[in-house]
PyMOL CGO cylinders between C-alpha atoms (Angstrom):
from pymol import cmd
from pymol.cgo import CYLINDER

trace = [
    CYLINDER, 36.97, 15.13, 42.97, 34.14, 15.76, 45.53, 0.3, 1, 1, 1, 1, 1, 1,
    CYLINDER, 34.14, 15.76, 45.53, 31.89, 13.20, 46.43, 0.3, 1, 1, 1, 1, 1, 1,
    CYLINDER, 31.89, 13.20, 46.43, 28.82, 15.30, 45.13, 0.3, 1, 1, 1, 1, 1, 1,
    CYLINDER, 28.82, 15.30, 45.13, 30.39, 15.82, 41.88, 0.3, 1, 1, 1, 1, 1, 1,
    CYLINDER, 30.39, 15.82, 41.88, 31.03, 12.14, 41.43, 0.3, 1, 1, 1, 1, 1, 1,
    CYLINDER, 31.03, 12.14, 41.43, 27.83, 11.00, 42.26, 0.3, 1, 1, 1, 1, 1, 1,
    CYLINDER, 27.83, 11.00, 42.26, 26.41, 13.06, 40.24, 0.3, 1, 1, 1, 1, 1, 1,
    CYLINDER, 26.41, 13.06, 40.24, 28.71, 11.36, 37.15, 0.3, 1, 1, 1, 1, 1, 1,
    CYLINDER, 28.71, 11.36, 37.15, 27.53, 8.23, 37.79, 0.3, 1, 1, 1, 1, 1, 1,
    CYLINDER, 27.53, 8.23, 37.79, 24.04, 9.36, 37.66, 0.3, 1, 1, 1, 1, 1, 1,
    CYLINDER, 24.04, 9.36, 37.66, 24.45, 10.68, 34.31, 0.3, 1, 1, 1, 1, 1, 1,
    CYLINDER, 24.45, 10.68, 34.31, 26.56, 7.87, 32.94, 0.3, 1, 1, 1, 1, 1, 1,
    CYLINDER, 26.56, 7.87, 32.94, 23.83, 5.16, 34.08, 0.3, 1, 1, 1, 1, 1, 1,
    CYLINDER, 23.83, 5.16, 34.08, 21.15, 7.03, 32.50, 0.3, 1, 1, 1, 1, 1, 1,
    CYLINDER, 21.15, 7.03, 32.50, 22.67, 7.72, 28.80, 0.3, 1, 1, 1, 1, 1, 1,
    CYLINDER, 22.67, 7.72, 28.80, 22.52, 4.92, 27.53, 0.3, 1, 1, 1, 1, 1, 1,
    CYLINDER, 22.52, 4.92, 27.53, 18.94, 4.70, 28.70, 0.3, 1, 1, 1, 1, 1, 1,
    CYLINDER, 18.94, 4.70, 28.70, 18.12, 8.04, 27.13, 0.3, 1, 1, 1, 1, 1, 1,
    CYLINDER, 18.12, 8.04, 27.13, 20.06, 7.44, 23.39, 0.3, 1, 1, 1, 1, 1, 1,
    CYLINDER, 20.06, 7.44, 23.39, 17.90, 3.78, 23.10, 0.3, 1, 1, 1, 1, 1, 1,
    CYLINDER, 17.90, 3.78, 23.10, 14.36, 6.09, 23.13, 0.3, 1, 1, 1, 1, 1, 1,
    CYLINDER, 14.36, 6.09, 23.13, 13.55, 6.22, 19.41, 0.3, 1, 1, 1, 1, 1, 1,
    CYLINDER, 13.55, 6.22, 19.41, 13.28, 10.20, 18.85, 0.3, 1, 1, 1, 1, 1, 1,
    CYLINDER, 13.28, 10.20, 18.85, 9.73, 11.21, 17.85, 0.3, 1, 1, 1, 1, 1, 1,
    CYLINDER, 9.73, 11.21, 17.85, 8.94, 12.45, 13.97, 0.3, 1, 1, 1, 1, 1, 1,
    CYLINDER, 8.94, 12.45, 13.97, 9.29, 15.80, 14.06, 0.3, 1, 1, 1, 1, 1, 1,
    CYLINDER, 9.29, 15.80, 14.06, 6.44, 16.50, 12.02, 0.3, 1, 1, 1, 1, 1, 1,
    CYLINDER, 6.44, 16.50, 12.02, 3.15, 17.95, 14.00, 0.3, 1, 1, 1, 1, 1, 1,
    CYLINDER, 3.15, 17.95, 14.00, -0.57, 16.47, 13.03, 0.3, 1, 1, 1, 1, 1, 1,
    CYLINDER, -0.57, 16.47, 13.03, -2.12, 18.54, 9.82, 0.3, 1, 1, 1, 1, 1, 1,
    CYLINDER, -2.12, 18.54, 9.82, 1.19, 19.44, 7.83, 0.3, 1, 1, 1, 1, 1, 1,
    CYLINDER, 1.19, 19.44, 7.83, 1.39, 18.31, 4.68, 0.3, 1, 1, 1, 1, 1, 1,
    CYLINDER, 1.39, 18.31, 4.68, 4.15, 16.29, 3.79, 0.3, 1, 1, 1, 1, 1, 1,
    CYLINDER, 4.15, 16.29, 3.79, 5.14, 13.60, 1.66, 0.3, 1, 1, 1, 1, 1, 1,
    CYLINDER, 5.14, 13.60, 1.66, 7.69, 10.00, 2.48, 0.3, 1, 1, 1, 1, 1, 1,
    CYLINDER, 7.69, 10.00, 2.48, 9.48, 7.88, -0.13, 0.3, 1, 1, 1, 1, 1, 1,
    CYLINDER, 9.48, 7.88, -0.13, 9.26, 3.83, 1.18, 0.3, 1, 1, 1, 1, 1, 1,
    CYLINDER, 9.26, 3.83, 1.18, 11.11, 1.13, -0.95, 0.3, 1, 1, 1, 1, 1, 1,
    CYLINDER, 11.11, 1.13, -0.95, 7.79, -0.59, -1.39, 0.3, 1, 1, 1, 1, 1, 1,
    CYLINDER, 7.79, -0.59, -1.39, 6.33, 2.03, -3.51, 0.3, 1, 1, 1, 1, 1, 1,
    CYLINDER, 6.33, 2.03, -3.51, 8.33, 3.94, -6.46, 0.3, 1, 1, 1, 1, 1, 1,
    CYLINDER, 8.33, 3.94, -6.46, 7.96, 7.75, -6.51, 0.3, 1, 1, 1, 1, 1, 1,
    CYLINDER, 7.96, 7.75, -6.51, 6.90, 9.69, -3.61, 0.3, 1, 1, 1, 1, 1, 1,
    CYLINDER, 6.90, 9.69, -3.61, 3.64, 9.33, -1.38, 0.3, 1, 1, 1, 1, 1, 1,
    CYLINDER, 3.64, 9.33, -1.38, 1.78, 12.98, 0.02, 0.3, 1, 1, 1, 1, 1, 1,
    CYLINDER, 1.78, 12.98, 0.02, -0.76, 13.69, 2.12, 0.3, 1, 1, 1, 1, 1, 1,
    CYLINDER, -0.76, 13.69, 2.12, -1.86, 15.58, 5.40, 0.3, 1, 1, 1, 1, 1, 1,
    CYLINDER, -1.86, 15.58, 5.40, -0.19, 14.19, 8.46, 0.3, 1, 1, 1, 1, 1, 1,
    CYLINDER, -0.19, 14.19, 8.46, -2.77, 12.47, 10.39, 0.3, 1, 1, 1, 1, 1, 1,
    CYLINDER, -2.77, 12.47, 10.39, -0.76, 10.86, 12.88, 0.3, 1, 1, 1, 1, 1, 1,
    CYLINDER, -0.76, 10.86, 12.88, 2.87, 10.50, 14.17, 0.3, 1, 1, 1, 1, 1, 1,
    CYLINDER, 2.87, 10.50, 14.17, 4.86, 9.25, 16.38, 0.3, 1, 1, 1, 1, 1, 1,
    CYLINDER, 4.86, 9.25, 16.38, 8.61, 7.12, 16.89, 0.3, 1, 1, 1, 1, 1, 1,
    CYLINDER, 8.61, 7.12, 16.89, 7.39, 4.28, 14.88, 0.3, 1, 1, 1, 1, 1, 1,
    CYLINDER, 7.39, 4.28, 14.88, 4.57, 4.89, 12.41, 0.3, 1, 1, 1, 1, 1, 1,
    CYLINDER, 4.57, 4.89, 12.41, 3.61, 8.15, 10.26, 0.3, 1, 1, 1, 1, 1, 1,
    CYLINDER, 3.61, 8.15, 10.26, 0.23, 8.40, 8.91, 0.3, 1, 1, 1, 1, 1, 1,
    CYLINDER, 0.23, 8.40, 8.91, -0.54, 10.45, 5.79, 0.3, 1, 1, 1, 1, 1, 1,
    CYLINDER, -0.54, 10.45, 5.79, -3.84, 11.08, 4.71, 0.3, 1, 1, 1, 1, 1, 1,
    CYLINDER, -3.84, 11.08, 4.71, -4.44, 11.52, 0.74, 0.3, 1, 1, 1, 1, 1, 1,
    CYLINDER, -4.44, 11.52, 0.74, -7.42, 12.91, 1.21, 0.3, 1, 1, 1, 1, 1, 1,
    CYLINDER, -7.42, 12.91, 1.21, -10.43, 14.02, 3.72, 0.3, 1, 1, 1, 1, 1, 1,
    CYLINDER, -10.43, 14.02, 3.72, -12.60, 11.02, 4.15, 0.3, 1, 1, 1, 1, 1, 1,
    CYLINDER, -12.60, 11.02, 4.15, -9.50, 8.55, 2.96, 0.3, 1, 1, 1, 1, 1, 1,
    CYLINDER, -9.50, 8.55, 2.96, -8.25, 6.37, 5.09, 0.3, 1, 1, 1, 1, 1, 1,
    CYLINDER, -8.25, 6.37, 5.09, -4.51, 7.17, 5.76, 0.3, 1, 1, 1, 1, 1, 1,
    CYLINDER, -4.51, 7.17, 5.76, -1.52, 5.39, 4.87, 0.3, 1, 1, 1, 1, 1, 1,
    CYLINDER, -1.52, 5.39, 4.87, 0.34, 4.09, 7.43, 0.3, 1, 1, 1, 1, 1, 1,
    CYLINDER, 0.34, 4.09, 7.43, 4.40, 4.40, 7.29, 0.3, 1, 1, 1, 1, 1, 1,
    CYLINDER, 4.40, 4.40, 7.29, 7.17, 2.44, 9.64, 0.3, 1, 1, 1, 1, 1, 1,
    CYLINDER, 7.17, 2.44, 9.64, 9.36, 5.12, 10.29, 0.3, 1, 1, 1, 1, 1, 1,
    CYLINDER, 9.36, 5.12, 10.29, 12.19, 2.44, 9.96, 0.3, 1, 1, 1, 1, 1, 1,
    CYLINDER, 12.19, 2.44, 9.96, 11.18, 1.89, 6.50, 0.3, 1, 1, 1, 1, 1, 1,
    CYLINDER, 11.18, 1.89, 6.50, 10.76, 5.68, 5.37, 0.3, 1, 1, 1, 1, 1, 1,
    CYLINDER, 10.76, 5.68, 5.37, 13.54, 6.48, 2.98, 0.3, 1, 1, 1, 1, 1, 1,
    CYLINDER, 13.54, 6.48, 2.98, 13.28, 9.78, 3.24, 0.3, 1, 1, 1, 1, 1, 1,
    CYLINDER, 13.28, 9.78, 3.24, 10.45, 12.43, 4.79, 0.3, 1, 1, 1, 1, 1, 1,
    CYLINDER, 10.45, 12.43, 4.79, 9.70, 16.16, 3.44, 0.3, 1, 1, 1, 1, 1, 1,
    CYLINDER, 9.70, 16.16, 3.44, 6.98, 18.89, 4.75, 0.3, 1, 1, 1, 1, 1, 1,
    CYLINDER, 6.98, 18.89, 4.75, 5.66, 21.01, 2.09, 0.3, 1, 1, 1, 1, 1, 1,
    CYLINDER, 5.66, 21.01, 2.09, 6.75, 25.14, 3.04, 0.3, 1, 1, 1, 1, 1, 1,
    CYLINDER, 6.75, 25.14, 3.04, 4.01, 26.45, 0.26, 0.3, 1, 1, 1, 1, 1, 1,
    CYLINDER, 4.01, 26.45, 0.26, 4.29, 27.66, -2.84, 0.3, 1, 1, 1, 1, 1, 1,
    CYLINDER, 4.29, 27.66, -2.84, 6.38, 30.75, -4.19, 0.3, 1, 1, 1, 1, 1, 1,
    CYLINDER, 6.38, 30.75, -4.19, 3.77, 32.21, -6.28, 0.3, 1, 1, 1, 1, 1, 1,
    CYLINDER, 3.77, 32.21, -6.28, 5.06, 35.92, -6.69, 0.3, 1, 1, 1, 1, 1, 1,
    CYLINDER, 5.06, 35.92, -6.69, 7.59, 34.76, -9.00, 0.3, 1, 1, 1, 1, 1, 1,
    CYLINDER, 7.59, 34.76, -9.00, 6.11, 32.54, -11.45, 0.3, 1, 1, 1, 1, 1, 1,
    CYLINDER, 6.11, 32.54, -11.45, 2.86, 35.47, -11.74, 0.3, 1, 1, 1, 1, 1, 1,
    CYLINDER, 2.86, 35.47, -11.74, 5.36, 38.24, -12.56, 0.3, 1, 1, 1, 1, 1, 1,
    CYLINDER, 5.36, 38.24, -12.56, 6.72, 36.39, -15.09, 0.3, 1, 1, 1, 1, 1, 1,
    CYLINDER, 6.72, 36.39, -15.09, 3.31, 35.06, -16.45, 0.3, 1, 1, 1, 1, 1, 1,
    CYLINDER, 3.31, 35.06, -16.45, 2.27, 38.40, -16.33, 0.3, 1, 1, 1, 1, 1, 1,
    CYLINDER, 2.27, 38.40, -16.33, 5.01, 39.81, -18.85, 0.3, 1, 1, 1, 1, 1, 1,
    CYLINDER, 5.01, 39.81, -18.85, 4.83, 36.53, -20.96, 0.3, 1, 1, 1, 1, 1, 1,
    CYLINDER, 4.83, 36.53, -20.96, 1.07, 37.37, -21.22, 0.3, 1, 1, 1, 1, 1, 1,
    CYLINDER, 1.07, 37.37, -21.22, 0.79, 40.68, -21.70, 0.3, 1, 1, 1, 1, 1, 1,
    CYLINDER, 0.79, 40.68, -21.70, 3.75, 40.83, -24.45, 0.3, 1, 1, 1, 1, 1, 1,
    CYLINDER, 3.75, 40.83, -24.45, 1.85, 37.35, -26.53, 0.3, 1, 1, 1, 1, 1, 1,
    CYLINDER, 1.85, 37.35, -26.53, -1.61, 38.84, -25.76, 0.3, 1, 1, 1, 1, 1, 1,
    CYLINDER, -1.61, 38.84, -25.76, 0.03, 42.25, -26.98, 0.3, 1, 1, 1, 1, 1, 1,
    CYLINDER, 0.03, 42.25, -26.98, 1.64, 40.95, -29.96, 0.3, 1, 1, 1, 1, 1, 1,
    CYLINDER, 1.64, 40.95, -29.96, -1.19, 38.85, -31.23, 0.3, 1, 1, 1, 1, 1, 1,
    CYLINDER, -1.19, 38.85, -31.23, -3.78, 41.99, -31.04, 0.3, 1, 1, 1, 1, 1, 1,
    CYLINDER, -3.78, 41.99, -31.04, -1.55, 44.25, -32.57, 0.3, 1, 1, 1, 1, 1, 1,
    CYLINDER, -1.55, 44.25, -32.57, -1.59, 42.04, -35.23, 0.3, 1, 1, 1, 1, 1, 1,
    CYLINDER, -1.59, 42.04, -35.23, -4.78, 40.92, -36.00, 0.3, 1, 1, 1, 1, 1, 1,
    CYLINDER, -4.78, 40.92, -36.00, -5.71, 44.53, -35.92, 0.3, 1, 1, 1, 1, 1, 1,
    CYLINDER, -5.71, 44.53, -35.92, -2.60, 45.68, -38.11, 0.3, 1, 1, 1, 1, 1, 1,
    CYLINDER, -2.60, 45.68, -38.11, -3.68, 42.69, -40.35, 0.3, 1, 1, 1, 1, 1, 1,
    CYLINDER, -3.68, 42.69, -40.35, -6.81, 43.93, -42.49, 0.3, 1, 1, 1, 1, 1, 1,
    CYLINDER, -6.81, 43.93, -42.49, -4.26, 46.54, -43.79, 0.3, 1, 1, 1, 1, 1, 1,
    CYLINDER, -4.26, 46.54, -43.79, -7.13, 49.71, -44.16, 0.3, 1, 1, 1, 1, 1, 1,
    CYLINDER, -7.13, 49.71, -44.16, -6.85, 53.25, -43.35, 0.3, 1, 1, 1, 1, 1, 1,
    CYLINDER, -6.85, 53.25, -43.35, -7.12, 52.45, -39.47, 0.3, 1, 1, 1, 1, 1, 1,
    CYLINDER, -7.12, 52.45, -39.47, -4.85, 49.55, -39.12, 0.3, 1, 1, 1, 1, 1, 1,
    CYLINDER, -4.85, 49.55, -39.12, -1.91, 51.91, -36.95, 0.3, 1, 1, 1, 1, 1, 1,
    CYLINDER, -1.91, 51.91, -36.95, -5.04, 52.95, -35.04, 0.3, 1, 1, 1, 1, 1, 1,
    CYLINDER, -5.04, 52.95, -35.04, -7.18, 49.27, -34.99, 0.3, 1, 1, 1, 1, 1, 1,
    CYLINDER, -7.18, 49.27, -34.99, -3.37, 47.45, -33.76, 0.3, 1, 1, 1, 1, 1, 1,
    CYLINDER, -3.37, 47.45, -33.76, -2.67, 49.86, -30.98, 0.3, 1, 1, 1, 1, 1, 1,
    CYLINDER, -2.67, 49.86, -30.98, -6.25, 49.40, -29.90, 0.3, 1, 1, 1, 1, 1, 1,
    CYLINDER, -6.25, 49.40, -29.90, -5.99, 46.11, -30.16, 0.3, 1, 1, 1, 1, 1, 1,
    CYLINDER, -5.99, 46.11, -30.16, -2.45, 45.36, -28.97, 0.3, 1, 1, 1, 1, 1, 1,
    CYLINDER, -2.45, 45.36, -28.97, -3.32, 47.31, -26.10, 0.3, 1, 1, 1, 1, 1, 1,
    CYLINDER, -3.32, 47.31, -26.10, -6.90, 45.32, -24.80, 0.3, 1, 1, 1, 1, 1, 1,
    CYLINDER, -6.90, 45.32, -24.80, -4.48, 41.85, -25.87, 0.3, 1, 1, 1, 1, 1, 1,
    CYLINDER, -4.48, 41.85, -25.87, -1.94, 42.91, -23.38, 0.3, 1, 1, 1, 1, 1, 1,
    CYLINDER, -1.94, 42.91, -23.38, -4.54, 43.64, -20.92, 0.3, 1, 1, 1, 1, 1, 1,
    CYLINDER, -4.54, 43.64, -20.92, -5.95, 40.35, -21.43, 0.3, 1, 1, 1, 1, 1, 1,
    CYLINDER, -5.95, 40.35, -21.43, -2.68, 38.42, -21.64, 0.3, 1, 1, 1, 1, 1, 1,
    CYLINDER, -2.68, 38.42, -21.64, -1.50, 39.67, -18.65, 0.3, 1, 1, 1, 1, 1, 1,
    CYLINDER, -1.50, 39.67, -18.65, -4.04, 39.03, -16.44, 0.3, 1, 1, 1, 1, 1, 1,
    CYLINDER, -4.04, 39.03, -16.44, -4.14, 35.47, -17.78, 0.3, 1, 1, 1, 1, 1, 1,
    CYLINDER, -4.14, 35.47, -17.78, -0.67, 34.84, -17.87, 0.3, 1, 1, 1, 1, 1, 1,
    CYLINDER, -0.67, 34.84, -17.87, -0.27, 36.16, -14.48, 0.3, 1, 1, 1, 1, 1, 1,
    CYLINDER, -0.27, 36.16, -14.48, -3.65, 33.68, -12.66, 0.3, 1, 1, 1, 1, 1, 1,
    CYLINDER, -3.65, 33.68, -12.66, -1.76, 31.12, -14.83, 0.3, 1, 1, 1, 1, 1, 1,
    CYLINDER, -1.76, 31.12, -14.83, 1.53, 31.52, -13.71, 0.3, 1, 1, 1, 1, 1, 1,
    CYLINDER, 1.53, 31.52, -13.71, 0.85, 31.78, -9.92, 0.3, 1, 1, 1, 1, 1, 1,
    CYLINDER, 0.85, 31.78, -9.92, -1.69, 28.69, -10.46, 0.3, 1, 1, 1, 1, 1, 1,
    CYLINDER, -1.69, 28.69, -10.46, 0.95, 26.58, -11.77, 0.3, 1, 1, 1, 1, 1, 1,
    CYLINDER, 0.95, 26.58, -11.77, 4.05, 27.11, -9.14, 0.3, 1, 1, 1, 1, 1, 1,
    CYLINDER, 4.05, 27.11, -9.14, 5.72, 24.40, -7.59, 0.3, 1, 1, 1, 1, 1, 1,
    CYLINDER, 5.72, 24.40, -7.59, 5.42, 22.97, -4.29, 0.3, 1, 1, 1, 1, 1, 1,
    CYLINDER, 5.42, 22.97, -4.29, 8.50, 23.52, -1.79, 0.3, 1, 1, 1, 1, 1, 1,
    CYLINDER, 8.50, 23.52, -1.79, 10.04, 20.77, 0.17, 0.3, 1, 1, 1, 1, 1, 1,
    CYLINDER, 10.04, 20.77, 0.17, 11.72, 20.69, 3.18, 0.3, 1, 1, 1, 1, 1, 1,
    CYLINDER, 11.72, 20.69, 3.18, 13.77, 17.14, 4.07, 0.3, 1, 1, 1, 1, 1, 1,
    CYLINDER, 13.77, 17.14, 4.07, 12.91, 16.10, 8.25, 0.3, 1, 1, 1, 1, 1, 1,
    CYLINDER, 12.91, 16.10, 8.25, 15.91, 14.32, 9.40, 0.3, 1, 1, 1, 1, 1, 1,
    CYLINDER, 15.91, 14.32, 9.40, 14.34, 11.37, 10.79, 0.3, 1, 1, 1, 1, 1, 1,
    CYLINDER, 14.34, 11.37, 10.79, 17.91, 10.46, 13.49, 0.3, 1, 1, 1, 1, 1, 1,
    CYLINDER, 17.91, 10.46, 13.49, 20.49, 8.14, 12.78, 0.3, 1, 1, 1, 1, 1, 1,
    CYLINDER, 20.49, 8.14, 12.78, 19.72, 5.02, 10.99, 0.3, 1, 1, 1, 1, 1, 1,
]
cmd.load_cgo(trace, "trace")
C-alpha cells in the first residue's frame, strides 16, 4: 500500500468515530405540521414546528401559543402531516348524497299519492339529488383524514 493511500486511512479512521457521536439533526424543517408521541403524555401531541434541532423539537398548538418543547431523546415516535386526500371521501359523499337526497324527494313527492305524484317525485327526487350531492360531497371532503408520515429520528 502507498504511503498516500495509507495516510489517507488513518485520516478517515480517526475521524469516524468523531463524526457517528454528532447527534443527527430532526429532519423536520420550521412550519410543517407534525405531531410526537412522549411517554409523559398519552395520545399524540400536534402542532406547527416552531423549532428543531438534535436535542429539542418545538411544536406550536396554535398561533400566539407558546410551543411545547420535546427532548428528542424522549420522543417515542415523530410524524409530519402530507395533507389530506380529499378527492376520495367527496366522490363518495357526493353519490351517498345525491342517492339519500334523491330518495327522500322522490318520496315525499310520491307520498301525497294525487294525480301528479309520478310527476311531483321526479321533480322532487331530482332537486333532492341536486341538493344531496352537493352536501354530501362539501361534507365528505370536509371530513377526510389527516395523512402521516413517521421521521426516523436515528438509532436509539
Amino acid at each position: 500500500m502507498t504511503r498516500p493511500a495509507l495516510a489517507i486511512l488513518v485520516a478517515l479512521a480517526l475521524t469516524a468515530p468523531t463524526l457517528a457521536a454528532q447527534p443527527p439533526r430532526v429532519p423536520v424543517p420550521v412550519g410543517a405540521r407534525a405531531r410526537v408521541a412522549v411517554p409523559a403524555r398519552s395520545g399524540w401531541t400536534a402542532g406547527t414546528v416552531a423549532a428543531s434541532d438534535s436535542a429539542v423539537i418545538a411544536l406550536r398548538a396554535g398561533r400566539d401559543v407558546v410551543p411545547d418543547t420535546f427532548l428528542v431523546a424522549n420522543v417515542q415516535a415523530l410524524e409530519v402531516s402530507r395533507g389530506r386526500r380529499r378527492g376520495g371521501r367527496g366522490a363518495v359523499g357526493f353519490l351517498i348524497g345525491a342517492a339519500v337526497g334523491g330518495g327522500a324527494g322522490a318520496l315525499v313527492g310520491y307520498g301525497d299519492g294525487g294525480e301528479e305524484a309520478g310527476l311531483a317525485a321526479f321533480f322532487l327526487g331530482a332537486g333532492g339529488a341536486v341538493v344531496g350531492a352537493v352536501l354530501g360531497a362539501t361534507l365528505g371532503a370536509a371530513t377526510a383524514p389527516e395523512r402521516w408520515e413517521a421521521v426516523w429520528l436515528g438509532p436509539r
